[in-house]
C-alpha positions in Angstrom: 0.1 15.2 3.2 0.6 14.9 6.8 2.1 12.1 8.8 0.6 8.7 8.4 -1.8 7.6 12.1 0.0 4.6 12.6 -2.9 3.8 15.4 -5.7 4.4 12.7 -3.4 2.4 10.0 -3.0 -0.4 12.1 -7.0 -0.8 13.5 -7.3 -3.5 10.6 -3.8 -4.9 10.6 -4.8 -8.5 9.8 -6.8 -8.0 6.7 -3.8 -5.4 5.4 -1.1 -7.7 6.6 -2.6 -10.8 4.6 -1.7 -9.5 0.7 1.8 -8.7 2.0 2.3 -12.8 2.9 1.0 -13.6 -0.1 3.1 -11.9 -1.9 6.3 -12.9 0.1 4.8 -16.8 -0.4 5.4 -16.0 -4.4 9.0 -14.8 -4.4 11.0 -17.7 -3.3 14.8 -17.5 -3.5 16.7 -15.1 -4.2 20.1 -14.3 -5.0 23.2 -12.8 -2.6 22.6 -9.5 -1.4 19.9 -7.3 0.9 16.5 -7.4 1.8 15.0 -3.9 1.4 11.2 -3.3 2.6 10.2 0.2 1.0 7.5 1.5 2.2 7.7 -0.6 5.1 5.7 1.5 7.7 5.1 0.4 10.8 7.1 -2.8 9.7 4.9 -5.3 9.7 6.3 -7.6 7.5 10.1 -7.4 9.4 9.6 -10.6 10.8 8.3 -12.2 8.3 11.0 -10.9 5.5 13.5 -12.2 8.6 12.1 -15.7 8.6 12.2 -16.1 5.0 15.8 -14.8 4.6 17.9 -14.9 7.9 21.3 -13.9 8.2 20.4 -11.0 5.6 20.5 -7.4 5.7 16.8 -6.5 6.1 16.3 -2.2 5.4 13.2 -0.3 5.9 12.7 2.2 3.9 10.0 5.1 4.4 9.6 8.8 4.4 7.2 8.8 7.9 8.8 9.2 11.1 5.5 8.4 13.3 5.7 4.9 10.8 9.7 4.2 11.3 8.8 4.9 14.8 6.7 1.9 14.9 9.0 -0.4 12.6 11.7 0.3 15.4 9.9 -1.1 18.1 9.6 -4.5 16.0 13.0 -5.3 16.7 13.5 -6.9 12.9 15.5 -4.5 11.0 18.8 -4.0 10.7 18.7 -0.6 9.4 15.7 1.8 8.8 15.9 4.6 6.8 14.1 7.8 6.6 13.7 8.8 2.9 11.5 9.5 -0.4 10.8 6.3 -1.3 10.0 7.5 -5.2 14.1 8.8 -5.2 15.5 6.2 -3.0 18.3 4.3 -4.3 20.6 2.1 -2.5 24.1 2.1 -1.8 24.5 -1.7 -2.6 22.6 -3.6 -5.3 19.9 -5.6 -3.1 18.6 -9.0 -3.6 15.1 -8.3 -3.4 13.1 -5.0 -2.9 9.6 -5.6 -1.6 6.9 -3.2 -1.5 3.7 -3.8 -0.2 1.0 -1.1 -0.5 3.3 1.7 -1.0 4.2 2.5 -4.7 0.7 3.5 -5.2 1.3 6.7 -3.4 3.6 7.6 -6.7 3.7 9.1 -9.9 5.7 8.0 -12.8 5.7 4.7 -12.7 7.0 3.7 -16.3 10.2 5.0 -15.0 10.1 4.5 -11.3 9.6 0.5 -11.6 12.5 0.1 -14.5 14.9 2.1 -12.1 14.0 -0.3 -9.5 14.2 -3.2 -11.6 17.9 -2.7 -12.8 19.3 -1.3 -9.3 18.7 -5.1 -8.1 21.7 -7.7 -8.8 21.3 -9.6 -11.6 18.9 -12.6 -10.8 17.0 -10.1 -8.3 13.6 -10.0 -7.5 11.1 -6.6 -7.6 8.0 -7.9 -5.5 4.8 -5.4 -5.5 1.1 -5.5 -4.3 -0.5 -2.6 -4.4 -4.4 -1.7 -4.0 -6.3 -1.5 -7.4 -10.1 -0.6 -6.2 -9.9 3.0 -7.6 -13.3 2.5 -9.5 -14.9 0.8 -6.3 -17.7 2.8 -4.5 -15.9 2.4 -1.3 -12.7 5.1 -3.3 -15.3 6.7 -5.9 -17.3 7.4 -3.0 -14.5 9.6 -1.6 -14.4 11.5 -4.6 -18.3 12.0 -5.3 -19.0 13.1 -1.7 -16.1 15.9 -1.7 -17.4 17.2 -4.9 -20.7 17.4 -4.3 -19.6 19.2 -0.9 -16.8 21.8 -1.9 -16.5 21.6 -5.8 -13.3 22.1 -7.4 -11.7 22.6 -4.2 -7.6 21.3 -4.5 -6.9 18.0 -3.3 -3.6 16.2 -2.4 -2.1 13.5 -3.9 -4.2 10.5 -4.2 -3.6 6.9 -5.3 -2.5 6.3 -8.9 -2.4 2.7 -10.8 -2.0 1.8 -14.5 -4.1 -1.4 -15.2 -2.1 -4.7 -15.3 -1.7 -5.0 -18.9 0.1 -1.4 -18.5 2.8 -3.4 -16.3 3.4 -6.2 -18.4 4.4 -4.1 -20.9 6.7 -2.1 -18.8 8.2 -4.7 -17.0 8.4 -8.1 -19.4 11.2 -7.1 -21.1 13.5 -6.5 -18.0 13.4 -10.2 -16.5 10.8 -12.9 -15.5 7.4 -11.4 -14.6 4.2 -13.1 -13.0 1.6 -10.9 -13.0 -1.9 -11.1 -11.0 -5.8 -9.5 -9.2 -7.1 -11.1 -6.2 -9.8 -9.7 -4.7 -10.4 -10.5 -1.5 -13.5 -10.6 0.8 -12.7 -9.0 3.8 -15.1 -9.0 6.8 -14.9 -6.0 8.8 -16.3 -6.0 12.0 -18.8 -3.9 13.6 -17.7 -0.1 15.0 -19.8 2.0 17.2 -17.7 5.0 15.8 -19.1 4.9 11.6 -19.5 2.4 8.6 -16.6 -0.2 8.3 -15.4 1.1 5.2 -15.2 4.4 6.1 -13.1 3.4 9.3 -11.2 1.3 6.8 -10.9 3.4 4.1 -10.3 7.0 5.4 -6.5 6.2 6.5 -5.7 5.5 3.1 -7.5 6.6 -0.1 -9.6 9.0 2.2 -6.6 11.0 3.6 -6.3 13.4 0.9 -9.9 13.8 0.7 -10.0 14.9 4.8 -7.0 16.8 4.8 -8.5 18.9 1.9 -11.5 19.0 3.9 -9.9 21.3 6.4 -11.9 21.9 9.6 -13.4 19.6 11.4 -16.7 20.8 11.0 -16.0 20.4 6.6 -14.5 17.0 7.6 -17.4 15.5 9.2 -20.1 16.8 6.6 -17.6 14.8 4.3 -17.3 12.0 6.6 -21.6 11.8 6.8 -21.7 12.5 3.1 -19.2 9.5 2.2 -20.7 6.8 4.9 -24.6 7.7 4.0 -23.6 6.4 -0.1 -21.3 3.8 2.0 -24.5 2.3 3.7 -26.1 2.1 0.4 -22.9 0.5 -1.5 -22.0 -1.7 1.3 -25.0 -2.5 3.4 -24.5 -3.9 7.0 -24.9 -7.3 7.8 -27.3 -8.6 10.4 -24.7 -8.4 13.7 -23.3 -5.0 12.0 -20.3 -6.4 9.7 -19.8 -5.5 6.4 -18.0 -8.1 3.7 -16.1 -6.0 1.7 -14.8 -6.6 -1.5 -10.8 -5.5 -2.0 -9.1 -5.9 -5.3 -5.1 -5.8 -4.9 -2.9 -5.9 -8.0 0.7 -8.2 -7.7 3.6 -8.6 -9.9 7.2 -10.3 -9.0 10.3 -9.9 -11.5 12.9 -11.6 -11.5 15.4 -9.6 -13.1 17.4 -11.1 -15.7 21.1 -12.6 -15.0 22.1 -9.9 -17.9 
């Protein structure tokens, strides 16, 4: 795909932001050693990783420039790194790797998350949120209106999650694991420019879906498509908000001392 739109990204920054402090608020302490924030985009969580850990190593990890480009400007980093976050691996064992909203971009996750697991030092902690509204209307939707549109047309790669019980499996038997869903209401506000969730949605799930598109005359027949079952999924509120509905999967391991 194309480089993230770190403007686009970043027009509901308070409702993406809050998963990644909750998550943080469930990891605690952690052992001797770095701080690494993969995925970390436009680093949004530096200063909070920071606050939680000073004195520590803090590394950004993530394969956009236009992102990176943004997480320098934050000031909180100590080193960021431009790189596949799916082949990353670090030249020291680090204390905790976070990822918030990220690993959902990858495939082969029974491998991927073990890998990560055991290049942490022993008593490390693996913390992870990513989105898990696949069967939603506001991502179904996506899918629905580019079929209906152009077929069987290719598209890029799009969001892939196993279902929690997938995870336990993979990951109980490498250390402590706490495992949870919270769905959260989020109130977007009103736009003059299309439905909330589209405005929400299409710099994430609905990235592949545009780029795939093509022109920017296919692109906005998707785009009407999408917001007209949008308005029907996700009617507007009185003043023009919608209150949408976000499920987000967590785990934190705690990988064991051998």
């Amino acid at each position: 795909m194309r480089d993230w739109r770190p403007d686009s990204y970043g027009r509901f920054a308070d409702v993406r932001l809050q998963p990644a402090l909750d998550l943080l608020a469930r990891v605690g302490e952690v052992p001797g050693g770095d701080i690494v924030d993969l995925g970390c985009g436009s680093g949004v969580m530096g200063a909070a990783l920071a606050m939680q850990y000073p004195g520590r190593r803090l590394v950004g990890v993530d394969r956009s420039p236009k992102m990176l480009g943004k997480a320098l400007e934050t000031e909180g980093f100590s080193e960021l790194l431009e790189a596949d976050i799916a082949a990353w691996e670090p030249d020291t064992a680090p204390a905790l790797v976070f990822s918030n909203a990220a690993l959902q971009w990858l495939d082969g996750h029974e491998a991927l998350l073990p890998r990560l697991a055991q290049c942490l030092v022993p008593g490390g902690v693996l913390a992870v949120q990513m989105p898990h509204q696949t069967h939603a209307p506001s991502h179904r939707g996506w899918g629905e209106a580019f079929a209906a549109l152009f077929g069987d047309r290719e598209i890029g790669k799009r969001s892939e999650v196993l279902d929690p019980a997938a995870y336990f499996d993979l990951l109980s038997p490498l250390g402590a694991l706490h495992i949870w869903e919270t769905e959260y209401y989020q109130n977007l506000p009103a736009a003059a420019d299309g439905h909330p969730v589209r405005l929400f949605s299409e710099s994430t799930y609905g990235r592949p879906y545009l780029e795939a598109a093509g022109d920017t005359e296919d692109q906005a027949r998707l785009i009407e498509a999408y917001e007209a079952a949008m308005a029907k999924a996700y009617p507007l509120r009185a003043d023009g908000t919608v209150l949408f509905p976000f499920r987000r999967l967590f785990f934190v391991l705690q990988r064991a001392l051998s």
